[in-house]
Backbone as CSV, one residue per row, in Angstrom:
resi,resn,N_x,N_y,N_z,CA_x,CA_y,CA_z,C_x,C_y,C_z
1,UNK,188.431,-73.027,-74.160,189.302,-72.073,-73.514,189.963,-72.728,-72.314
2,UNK,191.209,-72.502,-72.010,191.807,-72.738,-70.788,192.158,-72.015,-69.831
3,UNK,192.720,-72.058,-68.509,193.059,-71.453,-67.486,194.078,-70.384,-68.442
4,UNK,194.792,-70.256,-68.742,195.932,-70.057,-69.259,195.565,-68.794,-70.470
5,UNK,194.081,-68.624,-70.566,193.975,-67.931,-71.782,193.264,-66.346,-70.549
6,UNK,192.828,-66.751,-69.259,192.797,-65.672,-68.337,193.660,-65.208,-67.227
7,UNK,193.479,-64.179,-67.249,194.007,-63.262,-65.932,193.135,-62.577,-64.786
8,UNK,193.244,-62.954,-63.421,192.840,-62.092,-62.955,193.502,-61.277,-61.942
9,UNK,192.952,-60.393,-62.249,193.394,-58.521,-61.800,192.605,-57.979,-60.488
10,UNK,193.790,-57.870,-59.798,192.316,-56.952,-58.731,192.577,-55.307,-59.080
11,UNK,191.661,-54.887,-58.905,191.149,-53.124,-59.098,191.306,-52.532,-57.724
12,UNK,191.630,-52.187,-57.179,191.640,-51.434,-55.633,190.761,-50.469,-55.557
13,UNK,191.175,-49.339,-56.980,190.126,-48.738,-56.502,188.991,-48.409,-56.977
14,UNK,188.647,-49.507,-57.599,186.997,-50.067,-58.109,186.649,-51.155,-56.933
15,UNK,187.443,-52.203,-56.395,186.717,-52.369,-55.278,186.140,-53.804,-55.390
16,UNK,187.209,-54.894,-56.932,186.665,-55.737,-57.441,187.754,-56.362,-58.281
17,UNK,187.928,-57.452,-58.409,188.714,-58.542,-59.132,188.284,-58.503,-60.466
18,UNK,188.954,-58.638,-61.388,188.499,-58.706,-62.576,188.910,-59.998,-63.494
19,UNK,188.470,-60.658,-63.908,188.315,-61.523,-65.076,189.002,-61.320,-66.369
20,UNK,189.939,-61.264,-67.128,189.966,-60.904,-67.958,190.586,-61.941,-69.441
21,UNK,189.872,-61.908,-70.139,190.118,-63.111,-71.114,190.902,-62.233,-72.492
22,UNK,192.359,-62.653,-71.988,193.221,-62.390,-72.896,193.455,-62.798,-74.614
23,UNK,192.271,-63.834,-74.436,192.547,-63.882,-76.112,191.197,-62.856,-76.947
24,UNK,190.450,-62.516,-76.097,189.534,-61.354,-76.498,190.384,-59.649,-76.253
25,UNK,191.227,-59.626,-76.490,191.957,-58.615,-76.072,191.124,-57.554,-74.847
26,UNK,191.926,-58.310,-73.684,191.430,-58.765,-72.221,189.972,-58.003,-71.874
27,UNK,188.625,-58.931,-72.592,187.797,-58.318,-72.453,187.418,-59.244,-70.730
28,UNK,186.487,-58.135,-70.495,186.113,-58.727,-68.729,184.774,-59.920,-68.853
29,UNK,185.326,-61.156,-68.562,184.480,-61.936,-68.578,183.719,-62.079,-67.116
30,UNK,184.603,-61.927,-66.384,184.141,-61.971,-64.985,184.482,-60.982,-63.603
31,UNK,183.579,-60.751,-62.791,184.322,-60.062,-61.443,183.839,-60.470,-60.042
32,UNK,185.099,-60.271,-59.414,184.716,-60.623,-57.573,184.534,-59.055,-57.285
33,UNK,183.269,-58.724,-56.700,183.258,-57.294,-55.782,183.725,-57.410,-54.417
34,UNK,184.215,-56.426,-53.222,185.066,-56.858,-52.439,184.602,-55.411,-51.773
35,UNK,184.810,-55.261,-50.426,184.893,-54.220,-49.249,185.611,-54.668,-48.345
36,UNK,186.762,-54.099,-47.920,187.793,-54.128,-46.545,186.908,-54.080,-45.798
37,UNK,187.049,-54.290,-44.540,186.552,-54.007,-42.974,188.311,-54.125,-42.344
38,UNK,188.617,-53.011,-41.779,189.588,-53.467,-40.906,189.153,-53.524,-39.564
39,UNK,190.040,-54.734,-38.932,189.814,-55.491,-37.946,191.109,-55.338,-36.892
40,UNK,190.835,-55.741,-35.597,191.771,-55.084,-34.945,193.063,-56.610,-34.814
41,UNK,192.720,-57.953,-35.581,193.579,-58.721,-36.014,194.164,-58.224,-37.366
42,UNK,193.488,-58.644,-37.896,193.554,-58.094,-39.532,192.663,-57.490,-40.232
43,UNK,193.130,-57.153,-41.639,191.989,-57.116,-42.998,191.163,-57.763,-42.839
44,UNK,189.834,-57.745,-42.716,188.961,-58.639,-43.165,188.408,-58.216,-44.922
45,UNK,188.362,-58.986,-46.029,188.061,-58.873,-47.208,186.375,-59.266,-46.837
46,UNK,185.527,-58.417,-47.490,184.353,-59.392,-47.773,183.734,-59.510,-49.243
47,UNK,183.263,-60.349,-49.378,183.802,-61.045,-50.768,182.002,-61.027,-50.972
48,UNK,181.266,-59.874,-51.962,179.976,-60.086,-51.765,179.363,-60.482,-53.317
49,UNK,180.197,-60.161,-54.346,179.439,-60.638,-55.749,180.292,-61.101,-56.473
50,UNK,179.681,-62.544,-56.928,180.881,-63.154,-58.575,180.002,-63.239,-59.118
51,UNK,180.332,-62.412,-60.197,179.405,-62.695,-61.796,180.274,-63.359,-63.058
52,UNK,179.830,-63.728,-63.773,180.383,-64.121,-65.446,179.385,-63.327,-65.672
53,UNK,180.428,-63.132,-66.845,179.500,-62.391,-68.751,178.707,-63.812,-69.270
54,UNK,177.400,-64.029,-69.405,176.598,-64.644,-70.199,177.520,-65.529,-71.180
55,UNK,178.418,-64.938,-72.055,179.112,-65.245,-72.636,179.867,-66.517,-72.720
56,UNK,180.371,-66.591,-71.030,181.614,-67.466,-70.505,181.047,-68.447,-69.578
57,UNK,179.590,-68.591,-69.893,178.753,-69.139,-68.636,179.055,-70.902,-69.026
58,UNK,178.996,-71.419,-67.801,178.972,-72.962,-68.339,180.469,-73.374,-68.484
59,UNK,181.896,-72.793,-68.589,183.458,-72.795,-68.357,184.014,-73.257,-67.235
60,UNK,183.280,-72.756,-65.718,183.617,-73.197,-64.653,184.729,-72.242,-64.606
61,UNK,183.992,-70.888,-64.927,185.000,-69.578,-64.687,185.068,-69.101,-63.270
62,UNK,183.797,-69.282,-62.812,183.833,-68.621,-61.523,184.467,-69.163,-60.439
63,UNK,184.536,-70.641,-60.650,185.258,-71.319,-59.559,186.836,-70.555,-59.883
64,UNK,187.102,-70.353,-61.031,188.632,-70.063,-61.439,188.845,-68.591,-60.800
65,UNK,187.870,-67.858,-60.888,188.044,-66.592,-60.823,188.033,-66.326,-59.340
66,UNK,186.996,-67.393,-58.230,187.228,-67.251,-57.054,188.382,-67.966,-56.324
67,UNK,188.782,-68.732,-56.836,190.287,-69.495,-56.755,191.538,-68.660,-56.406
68,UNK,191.406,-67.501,-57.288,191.925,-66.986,-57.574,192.272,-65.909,-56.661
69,UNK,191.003,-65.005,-56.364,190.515,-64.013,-55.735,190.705,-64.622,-53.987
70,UNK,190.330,-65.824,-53.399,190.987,-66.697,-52.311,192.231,-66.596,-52.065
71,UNK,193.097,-67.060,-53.188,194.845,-67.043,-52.670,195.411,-66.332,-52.747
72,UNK,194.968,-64.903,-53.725,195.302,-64.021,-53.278,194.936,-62.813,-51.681
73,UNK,194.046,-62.991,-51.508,193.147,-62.376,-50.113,194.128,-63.733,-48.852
74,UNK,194.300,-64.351,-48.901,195.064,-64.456,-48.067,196.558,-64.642,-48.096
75,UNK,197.208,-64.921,-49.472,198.455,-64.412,-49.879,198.772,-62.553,-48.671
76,UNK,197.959,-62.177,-49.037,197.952,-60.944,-48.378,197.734,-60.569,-46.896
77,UNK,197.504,-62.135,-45.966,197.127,-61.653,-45.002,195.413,-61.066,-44.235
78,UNK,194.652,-61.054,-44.703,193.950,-60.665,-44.498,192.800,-61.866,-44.223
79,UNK,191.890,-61.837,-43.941,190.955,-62.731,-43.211,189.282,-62.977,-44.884
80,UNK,189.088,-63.838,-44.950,187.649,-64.089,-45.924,186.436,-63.725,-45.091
81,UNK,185.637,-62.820,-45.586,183.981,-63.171,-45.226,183.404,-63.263,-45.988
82,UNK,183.133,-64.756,-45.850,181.841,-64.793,-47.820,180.550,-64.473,-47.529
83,UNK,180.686,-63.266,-47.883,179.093,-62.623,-48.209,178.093,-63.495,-49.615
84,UNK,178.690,-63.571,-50.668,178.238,-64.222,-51.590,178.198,-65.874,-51.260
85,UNK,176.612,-65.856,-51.987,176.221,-66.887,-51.515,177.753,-67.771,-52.752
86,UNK,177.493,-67.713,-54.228,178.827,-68.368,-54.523,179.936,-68.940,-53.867
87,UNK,180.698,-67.554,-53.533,181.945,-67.915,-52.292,181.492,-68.519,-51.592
88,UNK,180.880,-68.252,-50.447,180.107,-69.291,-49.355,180.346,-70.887,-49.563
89,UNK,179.654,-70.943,-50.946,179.199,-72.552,-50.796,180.780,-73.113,-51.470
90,UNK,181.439,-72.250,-52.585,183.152,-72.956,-53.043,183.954,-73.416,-51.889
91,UNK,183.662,-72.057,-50.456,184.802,-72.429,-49.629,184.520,-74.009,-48.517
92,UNK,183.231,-74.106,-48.747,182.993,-75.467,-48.039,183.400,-76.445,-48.451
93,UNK,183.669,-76.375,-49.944,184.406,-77.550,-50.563,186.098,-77.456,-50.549
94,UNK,186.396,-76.547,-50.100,187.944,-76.386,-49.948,188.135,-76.046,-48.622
95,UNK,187.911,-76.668,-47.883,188.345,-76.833,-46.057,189.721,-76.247,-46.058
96,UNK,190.768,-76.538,-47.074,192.105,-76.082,-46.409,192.040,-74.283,-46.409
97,UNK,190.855,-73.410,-46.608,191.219,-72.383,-46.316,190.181,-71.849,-45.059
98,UNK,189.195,-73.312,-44.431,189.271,-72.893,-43.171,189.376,-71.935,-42.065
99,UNK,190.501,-72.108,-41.835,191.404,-71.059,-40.961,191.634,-69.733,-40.799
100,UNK,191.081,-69.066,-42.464,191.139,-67.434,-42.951,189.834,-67.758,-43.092
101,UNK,188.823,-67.881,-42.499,187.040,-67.775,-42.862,186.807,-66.837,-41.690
102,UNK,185.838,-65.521,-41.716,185.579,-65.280,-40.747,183.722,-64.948,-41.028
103,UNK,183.059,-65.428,-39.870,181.602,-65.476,-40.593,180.883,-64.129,-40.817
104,UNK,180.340,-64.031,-41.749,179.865,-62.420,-41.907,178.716,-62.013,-40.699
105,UNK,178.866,-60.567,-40.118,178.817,-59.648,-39.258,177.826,-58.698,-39.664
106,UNK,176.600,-58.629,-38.710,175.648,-57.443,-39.422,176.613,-55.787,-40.125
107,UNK,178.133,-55.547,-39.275,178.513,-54.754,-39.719,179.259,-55.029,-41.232
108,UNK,179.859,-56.184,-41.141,179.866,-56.810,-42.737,179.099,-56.210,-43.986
109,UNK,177.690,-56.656,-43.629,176.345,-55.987,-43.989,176.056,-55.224,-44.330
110,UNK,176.343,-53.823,-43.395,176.482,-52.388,-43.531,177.641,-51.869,-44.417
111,UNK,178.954,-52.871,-44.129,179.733,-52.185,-45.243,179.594,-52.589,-46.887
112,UNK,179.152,-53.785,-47.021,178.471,-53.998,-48.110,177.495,-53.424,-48.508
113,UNK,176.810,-52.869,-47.725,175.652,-51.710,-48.154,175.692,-50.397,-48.476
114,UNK,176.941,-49.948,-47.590,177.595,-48.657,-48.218,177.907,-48.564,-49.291
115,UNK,178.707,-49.763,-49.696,179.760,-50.206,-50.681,178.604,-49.926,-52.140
116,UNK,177.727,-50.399,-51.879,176.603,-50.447,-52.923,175.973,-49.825,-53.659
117,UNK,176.441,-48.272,-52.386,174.764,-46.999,-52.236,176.112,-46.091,-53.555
């Protein structure tokens, strides 16, 4: 499979990026879960779960899918907090997005916990 055979979608109001592998007639291989915090700079996104479907494991989907879910979240302005340990450790290897990192916040925490309940 290639880049080219997925899409990803964000959901607003599910609250999560979606994966979707268009030659399965766009079944969901993967998702980023996500909670706003607004901030009195900006959006802050916090970025707390990437999963794959079992299915798609071993593709190097998730890097694609958080790639993804990255340029868009700041395409938009808004600031990263990688809650997920995943995100976390991708964005250390991509320094050029740096600059939109903001470190997660016990209130971070709480809104991820709401987000949850």
């Amino acid at each position: 499979m290639t880049e080219q055979t997925f899409d990803v979608v964000d959901r607003p109001t599910e609250s999560r990026y979606v994966l979707l592998d268009r030659s399965a007639a766009d079944r969901e291989a993967g998702e980023e879960s996500y909670v706003d915090v607004d901030a009195a700079a900006a959006v802050q996104r916090v970025l707390f779960h990437t999963g794959i479907d079992d299915a798609y494991g071993g593709r190097g989907l998730a890097s694609l899918l958080v790639q993804h879910v990255v340029d868009d979240v700041v395409a938009r302005g808004y600031a990263l907090v990688p809650v997920c340990p995943y995100v976390a450790k991708w964005l250390t290897r991509h320094p050029e997005y740096d600059a939109h990192i903001v470190a997660p916040t016990p209130a971070h925490l709480r809104a991820v916990s709401a987000r949850r309940a």
